[in-house]
C-alpha positions in Angstrom: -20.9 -16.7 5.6 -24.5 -18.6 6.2 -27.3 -17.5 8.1 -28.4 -14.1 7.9 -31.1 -12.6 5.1 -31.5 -14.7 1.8 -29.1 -15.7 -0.6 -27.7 -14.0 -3.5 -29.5 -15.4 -6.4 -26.2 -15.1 -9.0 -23.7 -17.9 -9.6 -20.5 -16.5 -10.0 -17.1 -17.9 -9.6 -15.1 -16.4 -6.9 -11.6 -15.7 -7.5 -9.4 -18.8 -6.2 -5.6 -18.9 -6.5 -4.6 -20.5 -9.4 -7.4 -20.0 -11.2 -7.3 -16.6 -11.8 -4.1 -17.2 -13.1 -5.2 -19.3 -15.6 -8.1 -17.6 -16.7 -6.5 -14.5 -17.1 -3.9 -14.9 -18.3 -1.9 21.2 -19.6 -2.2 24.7 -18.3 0.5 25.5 -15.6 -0.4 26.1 -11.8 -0.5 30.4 -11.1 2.4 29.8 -9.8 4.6 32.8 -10.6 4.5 35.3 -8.0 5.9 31.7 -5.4 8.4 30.5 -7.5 8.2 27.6 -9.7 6.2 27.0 -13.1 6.1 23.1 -13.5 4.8 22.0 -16.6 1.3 20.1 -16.6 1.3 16.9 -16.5 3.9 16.3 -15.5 5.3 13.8 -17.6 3.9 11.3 -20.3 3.3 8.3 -17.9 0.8 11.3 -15.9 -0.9 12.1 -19.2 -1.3 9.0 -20.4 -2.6 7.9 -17.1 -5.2 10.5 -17.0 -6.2 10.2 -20.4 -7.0 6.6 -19.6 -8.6 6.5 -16.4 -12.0 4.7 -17.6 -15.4 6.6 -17.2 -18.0 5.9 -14.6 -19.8 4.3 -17.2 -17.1 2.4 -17.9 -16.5 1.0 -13.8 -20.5 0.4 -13.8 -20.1 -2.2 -17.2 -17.2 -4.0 -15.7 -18.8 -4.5 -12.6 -21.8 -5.4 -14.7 -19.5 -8.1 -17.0 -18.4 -9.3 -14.0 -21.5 -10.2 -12.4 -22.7 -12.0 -15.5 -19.6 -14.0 -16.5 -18.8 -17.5 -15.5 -15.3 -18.7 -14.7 -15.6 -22.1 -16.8 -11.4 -22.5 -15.2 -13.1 -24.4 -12.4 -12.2 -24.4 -8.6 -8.8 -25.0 -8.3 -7.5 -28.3 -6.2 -4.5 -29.5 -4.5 -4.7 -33.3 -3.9 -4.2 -34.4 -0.3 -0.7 -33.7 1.6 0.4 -36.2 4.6 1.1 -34.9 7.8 -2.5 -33.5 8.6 -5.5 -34.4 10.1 -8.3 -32.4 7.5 -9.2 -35.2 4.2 -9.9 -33.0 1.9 -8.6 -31.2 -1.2 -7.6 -27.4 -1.0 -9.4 -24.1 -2.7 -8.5 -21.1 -1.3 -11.1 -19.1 -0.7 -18.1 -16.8 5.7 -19.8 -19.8 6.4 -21.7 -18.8 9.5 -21.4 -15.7 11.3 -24.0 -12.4 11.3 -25.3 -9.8 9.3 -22.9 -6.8 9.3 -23.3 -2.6 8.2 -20.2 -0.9 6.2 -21.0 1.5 8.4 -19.6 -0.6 11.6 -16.0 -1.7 8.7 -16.1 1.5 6.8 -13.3 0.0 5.1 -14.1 -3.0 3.2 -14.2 -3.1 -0.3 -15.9 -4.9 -3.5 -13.2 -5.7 -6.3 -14.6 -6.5 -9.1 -12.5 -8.0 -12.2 -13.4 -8.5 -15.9 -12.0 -9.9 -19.3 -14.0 -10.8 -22.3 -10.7 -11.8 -23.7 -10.3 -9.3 -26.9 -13.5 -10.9 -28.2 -17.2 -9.8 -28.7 -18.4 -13.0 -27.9 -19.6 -13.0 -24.4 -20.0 -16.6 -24.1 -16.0 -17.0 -23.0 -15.9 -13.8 -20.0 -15.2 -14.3 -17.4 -15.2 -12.3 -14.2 -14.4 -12.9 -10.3 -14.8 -10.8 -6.8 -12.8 -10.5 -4.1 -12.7 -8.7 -0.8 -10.4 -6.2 0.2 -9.7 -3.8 2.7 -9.2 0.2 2.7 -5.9 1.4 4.1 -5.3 4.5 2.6 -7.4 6.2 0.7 -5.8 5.2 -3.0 -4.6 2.2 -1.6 -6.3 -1.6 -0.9 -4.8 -4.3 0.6 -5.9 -7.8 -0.9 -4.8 -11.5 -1.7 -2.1 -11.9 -4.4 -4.3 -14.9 -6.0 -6.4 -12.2 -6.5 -4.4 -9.8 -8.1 -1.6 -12.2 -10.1 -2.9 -12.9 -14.1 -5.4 -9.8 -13.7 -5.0 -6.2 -15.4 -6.9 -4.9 -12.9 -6.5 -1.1 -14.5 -7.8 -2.5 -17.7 -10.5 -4.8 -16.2 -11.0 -3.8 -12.5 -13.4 -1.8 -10.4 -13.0 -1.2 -6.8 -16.8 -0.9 -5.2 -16.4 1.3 -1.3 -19.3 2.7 0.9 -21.5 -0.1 0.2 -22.8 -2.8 2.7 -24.5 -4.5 0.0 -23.5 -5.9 -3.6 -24.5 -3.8 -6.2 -27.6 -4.7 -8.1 -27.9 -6.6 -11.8 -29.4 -3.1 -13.0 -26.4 -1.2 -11.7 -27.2 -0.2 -8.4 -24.3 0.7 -6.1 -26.8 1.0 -3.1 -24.9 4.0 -2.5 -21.2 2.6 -3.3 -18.8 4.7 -4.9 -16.8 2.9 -8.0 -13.4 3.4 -8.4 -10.9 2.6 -11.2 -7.7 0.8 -10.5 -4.0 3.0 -11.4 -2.1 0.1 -10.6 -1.4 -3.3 -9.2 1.4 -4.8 -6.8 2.0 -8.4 -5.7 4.4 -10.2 -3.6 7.3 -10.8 -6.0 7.7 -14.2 -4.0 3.8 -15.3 -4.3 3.7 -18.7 -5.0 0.7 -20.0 -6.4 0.7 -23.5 -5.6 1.5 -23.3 -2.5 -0.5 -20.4 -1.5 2.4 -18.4 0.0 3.4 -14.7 0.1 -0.5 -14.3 -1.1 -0.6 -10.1 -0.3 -1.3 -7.7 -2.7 -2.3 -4.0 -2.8 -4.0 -2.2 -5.3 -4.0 1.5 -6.3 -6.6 3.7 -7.0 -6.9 6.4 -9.5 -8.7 8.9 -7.3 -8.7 8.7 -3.3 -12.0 7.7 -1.9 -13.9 8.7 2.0 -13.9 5.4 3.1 -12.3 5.2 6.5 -8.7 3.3 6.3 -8.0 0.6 8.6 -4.6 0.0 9.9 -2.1 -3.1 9.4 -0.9 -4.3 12.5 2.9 -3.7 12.7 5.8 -6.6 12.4 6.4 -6.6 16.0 2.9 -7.8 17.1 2.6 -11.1 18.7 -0.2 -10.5 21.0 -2.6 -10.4 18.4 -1.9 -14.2 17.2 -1.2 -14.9 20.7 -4.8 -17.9 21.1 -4.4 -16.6 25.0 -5.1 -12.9 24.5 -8.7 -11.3 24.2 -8.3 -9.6 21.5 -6.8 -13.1 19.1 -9.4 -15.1 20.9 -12.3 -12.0 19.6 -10.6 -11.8 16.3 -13.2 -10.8 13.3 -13.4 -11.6 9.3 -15.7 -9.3 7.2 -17.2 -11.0 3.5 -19.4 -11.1 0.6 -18.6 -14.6 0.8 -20.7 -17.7 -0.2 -23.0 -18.5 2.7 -22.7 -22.3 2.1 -20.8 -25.0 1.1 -23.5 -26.5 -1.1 -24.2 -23.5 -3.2 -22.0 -21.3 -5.0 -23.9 -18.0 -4.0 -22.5 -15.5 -2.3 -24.2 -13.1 0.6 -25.6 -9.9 -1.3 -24.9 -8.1 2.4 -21.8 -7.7 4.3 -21.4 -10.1 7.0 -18.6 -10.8 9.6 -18.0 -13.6 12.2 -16.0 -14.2 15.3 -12.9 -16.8 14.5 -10.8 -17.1 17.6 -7.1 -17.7 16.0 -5.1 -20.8 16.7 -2.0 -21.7 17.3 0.7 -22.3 15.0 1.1 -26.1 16.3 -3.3 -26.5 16.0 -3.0 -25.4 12.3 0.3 -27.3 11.3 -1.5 -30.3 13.4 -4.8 -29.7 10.9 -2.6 -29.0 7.7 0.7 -30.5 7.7 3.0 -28.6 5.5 0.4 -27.1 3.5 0.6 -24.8 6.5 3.7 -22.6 6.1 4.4 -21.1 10.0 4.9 -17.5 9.9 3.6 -16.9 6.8 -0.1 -17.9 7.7 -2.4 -18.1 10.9 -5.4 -20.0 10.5 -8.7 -19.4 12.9 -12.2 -20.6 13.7 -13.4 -23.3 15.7 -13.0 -26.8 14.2 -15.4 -27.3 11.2 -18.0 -29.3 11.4 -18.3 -31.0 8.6 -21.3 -29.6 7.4 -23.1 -26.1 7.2 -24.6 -26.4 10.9 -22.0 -25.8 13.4 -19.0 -24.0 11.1 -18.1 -20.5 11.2 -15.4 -19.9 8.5 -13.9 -18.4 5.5 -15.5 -19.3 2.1 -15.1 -18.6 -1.8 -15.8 -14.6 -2.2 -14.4 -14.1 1.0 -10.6 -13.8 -0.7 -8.5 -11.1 0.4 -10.5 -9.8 3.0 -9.5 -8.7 6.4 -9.1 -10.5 9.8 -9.0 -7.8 12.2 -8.0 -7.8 16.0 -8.3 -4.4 17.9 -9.0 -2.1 15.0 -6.1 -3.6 12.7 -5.7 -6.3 9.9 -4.1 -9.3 11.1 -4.5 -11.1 8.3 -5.6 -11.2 5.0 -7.9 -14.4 3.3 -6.1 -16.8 1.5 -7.5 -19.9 1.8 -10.0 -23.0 3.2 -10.9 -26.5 2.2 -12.9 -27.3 -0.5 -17.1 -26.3 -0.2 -14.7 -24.6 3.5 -16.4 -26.8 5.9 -14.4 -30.4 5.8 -14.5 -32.0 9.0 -11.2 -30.2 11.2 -10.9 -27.6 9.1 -9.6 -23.9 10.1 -9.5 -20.6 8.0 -5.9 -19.5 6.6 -4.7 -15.9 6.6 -1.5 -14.1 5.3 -0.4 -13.1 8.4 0.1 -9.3 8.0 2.9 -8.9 10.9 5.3 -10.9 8.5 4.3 -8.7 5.8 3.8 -5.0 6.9 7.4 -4.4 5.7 6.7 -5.4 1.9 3.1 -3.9 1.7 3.9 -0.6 3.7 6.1 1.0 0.7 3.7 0.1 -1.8 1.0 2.4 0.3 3.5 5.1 0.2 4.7 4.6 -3.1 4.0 7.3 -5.8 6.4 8.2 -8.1 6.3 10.0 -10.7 5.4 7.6 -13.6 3.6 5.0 -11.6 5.7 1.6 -11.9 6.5 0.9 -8.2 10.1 2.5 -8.4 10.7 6.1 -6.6 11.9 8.4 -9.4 14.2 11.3 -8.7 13.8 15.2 -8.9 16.4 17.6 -9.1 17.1 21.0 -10.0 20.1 22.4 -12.2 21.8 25.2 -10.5 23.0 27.0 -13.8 20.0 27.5 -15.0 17.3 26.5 -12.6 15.5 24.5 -14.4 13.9 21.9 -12.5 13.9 18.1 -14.1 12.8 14.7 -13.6 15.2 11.3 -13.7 12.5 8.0 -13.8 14.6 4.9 -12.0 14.9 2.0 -14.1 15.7 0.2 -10.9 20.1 0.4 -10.3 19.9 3.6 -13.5 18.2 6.3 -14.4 16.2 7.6 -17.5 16.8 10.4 -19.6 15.8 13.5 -17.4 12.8 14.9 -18.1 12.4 19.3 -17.8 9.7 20.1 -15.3 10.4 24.2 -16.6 11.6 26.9 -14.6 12.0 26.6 -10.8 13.8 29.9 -10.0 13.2 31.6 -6.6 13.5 27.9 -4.3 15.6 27.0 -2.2 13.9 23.4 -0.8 11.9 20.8 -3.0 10.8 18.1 -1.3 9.1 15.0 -2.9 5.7 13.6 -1.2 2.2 13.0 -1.6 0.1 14.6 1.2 -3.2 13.9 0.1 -3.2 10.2 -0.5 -4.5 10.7 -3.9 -1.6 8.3 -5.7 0.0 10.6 -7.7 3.0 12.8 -6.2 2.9 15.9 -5.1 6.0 18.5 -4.4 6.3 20.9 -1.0 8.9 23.8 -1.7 10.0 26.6 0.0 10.0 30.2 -1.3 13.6 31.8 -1.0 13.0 35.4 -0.4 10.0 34.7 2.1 10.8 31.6 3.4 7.3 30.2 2.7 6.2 26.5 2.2 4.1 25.4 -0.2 2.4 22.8 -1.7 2.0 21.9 -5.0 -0.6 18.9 -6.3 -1.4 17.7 -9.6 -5.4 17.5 -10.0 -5.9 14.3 -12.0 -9.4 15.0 -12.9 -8.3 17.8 -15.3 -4.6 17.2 -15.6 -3.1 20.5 -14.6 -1.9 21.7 -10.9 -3.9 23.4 -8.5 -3.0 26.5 -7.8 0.3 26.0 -5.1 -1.3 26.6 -1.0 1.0 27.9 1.7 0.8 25.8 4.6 3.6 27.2 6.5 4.5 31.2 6.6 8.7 32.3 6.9 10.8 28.8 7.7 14.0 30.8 6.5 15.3 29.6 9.8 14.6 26.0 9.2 17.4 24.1 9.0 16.1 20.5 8.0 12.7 19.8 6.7 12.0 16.1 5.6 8.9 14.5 4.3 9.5 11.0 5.8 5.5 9.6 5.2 3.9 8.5 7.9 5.3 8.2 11.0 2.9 8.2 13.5 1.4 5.1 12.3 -1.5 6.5 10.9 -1.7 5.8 7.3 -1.1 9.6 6.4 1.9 11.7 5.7 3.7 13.6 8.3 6.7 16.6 7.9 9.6 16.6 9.9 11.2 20.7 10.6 14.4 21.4 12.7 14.3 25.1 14.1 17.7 27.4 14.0 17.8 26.3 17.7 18.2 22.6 17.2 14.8 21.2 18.3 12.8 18.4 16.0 9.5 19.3 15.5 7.3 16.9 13.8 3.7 17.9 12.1 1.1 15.2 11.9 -0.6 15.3 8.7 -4.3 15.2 8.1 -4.3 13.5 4.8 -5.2 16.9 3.2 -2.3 18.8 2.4 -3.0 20.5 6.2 -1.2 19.5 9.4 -2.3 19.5 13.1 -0.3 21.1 16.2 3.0 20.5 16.0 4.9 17.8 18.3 7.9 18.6 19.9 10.2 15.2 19.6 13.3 16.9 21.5 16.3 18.8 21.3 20.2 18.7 19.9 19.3 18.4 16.2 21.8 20.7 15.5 24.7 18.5 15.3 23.5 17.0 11.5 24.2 18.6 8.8 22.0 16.4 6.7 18.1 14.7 8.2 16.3 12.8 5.3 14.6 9.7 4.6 11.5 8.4 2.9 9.7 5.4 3.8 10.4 2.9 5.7 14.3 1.3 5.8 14.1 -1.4 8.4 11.0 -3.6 7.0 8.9 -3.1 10.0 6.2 -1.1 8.4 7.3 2.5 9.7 8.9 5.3 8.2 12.5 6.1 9.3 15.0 8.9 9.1 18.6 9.0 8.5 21.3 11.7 9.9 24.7 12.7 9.6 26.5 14.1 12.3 28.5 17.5 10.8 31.3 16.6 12.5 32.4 12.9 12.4 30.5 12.4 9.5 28.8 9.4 10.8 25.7 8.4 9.8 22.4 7.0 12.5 19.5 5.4 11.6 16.6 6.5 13.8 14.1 3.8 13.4 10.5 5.1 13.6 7.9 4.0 16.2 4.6 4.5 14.6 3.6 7.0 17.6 4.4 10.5 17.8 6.1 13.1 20.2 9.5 12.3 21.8 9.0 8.5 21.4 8.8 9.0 17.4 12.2 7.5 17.2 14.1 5.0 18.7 17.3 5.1 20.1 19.8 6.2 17.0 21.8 3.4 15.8 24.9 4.1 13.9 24.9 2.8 10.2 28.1 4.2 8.6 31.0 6.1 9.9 32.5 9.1 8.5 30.2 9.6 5.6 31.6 13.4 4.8 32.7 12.5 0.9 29.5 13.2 0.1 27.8 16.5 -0.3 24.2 15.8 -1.1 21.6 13.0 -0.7 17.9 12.2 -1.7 15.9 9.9 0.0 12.8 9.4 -2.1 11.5 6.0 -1.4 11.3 2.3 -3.0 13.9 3.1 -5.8 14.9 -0.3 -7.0 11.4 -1.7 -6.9 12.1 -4.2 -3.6 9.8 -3.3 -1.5 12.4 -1.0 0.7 13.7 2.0 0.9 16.9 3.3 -0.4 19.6 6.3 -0.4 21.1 7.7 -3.3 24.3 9.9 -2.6 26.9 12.2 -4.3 30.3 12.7 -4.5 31.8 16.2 -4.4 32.9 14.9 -8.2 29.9 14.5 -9.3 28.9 10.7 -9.2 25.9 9.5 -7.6 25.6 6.3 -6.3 22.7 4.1 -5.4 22.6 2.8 -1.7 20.1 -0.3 -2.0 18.2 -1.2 1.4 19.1 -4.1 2.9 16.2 -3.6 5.7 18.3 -4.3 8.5 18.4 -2.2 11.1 22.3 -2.3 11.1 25.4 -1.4 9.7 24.4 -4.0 6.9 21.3 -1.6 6.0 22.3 -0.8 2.7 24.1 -3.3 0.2 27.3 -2.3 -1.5 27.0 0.9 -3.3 26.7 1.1 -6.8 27.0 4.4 -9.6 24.2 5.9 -11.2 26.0 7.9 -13.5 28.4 10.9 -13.4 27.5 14.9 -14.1 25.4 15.6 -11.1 27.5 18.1 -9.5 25.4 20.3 -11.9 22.2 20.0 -9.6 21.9 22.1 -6.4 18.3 20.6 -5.5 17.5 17.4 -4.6 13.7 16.2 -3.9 
């Protein structure tokens, strides 16, 4: 963005699509007198993971490297596509615009990237920065071209709480640093064409920044050119502050770019513009500096927010951003809420994108682990002695990225909640949070359901009545909700995530008596409009005599159901993300034996 205080004096290539491609190319818990004794950590993926996660040191050199390197890849270029009315070569990438606080978007972030390429020679680093935006606190939603090609856990830092960038001596200006646990990308990003450009990055330890919301995958009014908020739409950057100088703004800025219509940006970029995939907004460029307000190089994967959520994300501009007819291009979020959402609920319990499975073996009670490989299983892993439950239930209250466990206490009926402290590798000591549910009937950990980026609990009574219990992101809950009555006619409530592809966490149930089995398709809001109207998925479902409901297991971005046979054989229930009776694909067998297990997560 121009204008505003003085320019940042370093030169520094900012990440662009293709070119970052090419240039990168245990002590247990005290938990004896509730129940369980889990072993700590939990598994070797958690230890090594722990054992790993760089020092503060560490973040402040890579931040350091990659304010010194230079990108010698170059800008990246498309040559000129007919069918539009902007001559000019592509890069994607505020020119114009104000002076912003991170106080007024708590939630932007600094990534920083790094690779001196196995070498001590410092002459071939290189290093890039992109934007990005909080929306939960592990988790940061960004541009694929600026996550594809990177090892952002080996190389990455994640700067929040700072308005400015931070200092060649190392100054944070009172920024937190924050190491990267892992890294997702649009499977279907395409480079060259710029498309599917979301990614979200996770964080190995939660931070306060305030999360912003994605808007959902039914919004139109926000791209709508006619409505006030689309026309008041605002962008937030580090970005270069003019297309004649590769600096970039060493203070937060934001401007105003009205969004345009899908025919005003196709008109402007032919079929470089892919509709429904991207929005592009701003006024018209000028030409030159004077009299353009748009996106620039540094600006990458930063948000476009209207009324308090991301719209879009930045993906990409002209060359030098201020060619005459010109817009800004976003990922427009509403297309991708569905892909992005599981992957800000996604722990698991070895970190690689796939929901893994917990179950307990009834002979013995011994409590044990099975990693997805995707459509199998791994070998299962013992998690000790889990004597003295009667509910396990898979989650991760606190937001912290690593996946916590709620259980309930058989003799007392008492809930608790277990965590795994990453900063020393053991489990904090278990915390009630809820006193006698022996009459409970159903309780579910579905995620977040009232649409507010934290993780909610579901509880039927031994009357029949849904009760839902908004998280607070802390392992606590507020008031509970009454959602309504009649819940006693399934024998079986459960889901995790979000089925349908709309960005909002569902729940599945079968009736005890037909067997049939309803979607009920979450609203983001809370009370009796949770849930939409129930929508039957399968019919006479009573074969089976236990289900999980965990998450993301095959790794597609949606969630799935796993199911068991009075035999013993579980099968796999891939999503489909339809909201129909073709929600799940055909089933498929996970193995045999697992009549053996009376506890599902």
């Amino acid at each position: 963005m121009s204008g505003g205080a003085g320019r940042h004096r370093r030169r520094l290539r900012i990440a662009l699509p293709v070119a970052v491609a090419a240039a990168l190319l245990t002590t247990s818990a005290n938990a004896a007198t509730v129940g369980p004794e889990p072993l700590a950590p939990a598994t070797a993926a958690t230890a090594a993971t722990v054992a790993s996660t760089p020092s503060q040191a560490e973040l402040e050199q890579r931040i350091a490297g990659a304010i010194a390197a230079e990108d010698t890849s170059g800008t990246t270029t498309r040559s000129p596509m007919s069918g539009g009315s902007v001559d000019s070569t592509v890069s994607p990438m505020i020119i114009g615009g104000t002076t912003t606080t991170i106080t007024s978007a708590p939630w932007m972030a600094q990534l920083w990237y790094t690779d001196d390429q196995g070498t001590t020679d410092t002459s071939d680093d290189t290093g890039f920065f992109c934007g990005g935006a909080v929306v939960a606190p592990t988790k940061i939603l960004t541009a694929a071209h600026c996550v594809k090609g990177a090892d952002w856990a080996k190389g990455g830092a994640v700067v929040t709480g700072a308005t400015q960038l931070p200092s060649d001596d190392g100054d944070l200006h009172g920024g937190t640093a924050t190491a990267v646990l892992r890294q997702w990308y649009h499977p279907s990003y395409n480079a060259d064409a710029i498309d599917n450009d979301i990614a979200v990055l996770t964080l190995a330890a939660p931070v306060k920044a305030t999360p912003i919301r994605m808007t959902t995958s039914t919004d139109t009014a926000s791209y709508d050119p006619a409505t006030t908020g689309a026309k008041s739409a605002k962008v937030y950057g580090w970005g270069r502050t003019s297309s004649t100088s590769d600096d970039v703004s060493p203070t937060l800025k934001t401007a105003t770019l009205p969004i345009k219509s899908d025919t005003t940006c196709a008109a402007a970029y032919g079929s470089w513009f892919i509709k429904g995939h991207m929005t592009c907004a701003g006024p018209p460029a000028s030409g030159t500096d004077s009299g353009t307000t748009a996106i620039c190089s540094g600006d990458s994967g930063g948000p476009l927010v209207v009324n308090g959520r991301i719209v879009g994300v930045v993906s990409w501009n002209v060359t030098d951003c201020v060619a005459k007819g010109a817009y800004s291009v976003f990922t427009k979020v509403s297309k991708y809420v569905g892909a992005a959402y599981p992957r800000v609920d996604d722990t698991n319990l070895n970190f690689d994108h796939k929901a893994d499975l917990w179950m307990r073996k009834s002979s013995t009670k011994v409590g044990y682990e099975q990693d997805s490989k995707g459509t199998t299983l791994g070998a299962r892993q013992s998690w000790g002695d889990w004597n003295g439950v009667n509910l396990v239930r898979q989650t991760d209250l606190n937001r912290d990225g690593y996946q916590d466990l709620m259980y309930r206490v058989s003799a007392t009926g008492d809930v608790y909640w277990l965590r795994f402290l990453p900063s020393t590798g053991t489990w904090a000591d278990p915390k009630k949070v809820f006193t006698d549910w022996r009459t409970r009937t159903r309780i579910v950990t579905p995620g977040d359901v009232t649409g507010d980026y934290k993780p909610d609990l579901l509880s039927v009574d031994s009357a029949g009545v849904l009760w839902i219990y908004p998280g607070k992101g802390d392992g606590s809950f507020a008031t509970r909700v009454r959602v309504g009555g009649g819940w006693s006619q399934y024998n079986q409530l459960l889901g995790h995530g979000d089925f349908t592809g709309d960005g909002k966490a569902d729940v599945l149930a079968r009736n005890k008596s037909t067997g049939d089995l309803y979607l009920y398709k979450g609203t983001g809001k809370s009370g009796t409009g949770v849930f939409a109207a129930r929508v039957k998925v399968r019919t006479n479902w009573s074969g089976y005599n236990a289900f999980d409901a965990v998450g993301d297991i095959t790794g597609d971005g949606r969630a799935d159901l796993v199911a068991r046979t009075a035999g013993g054989t579980l099968y796999l229930y891939k999503g489909t993300g339809k909201a129909t009776s073709e929600i799940f694909a055909t089933r498929t067998s996970m193995g045999t034996g697992f009549q053996q297990y009376d506890i599902f997560g």
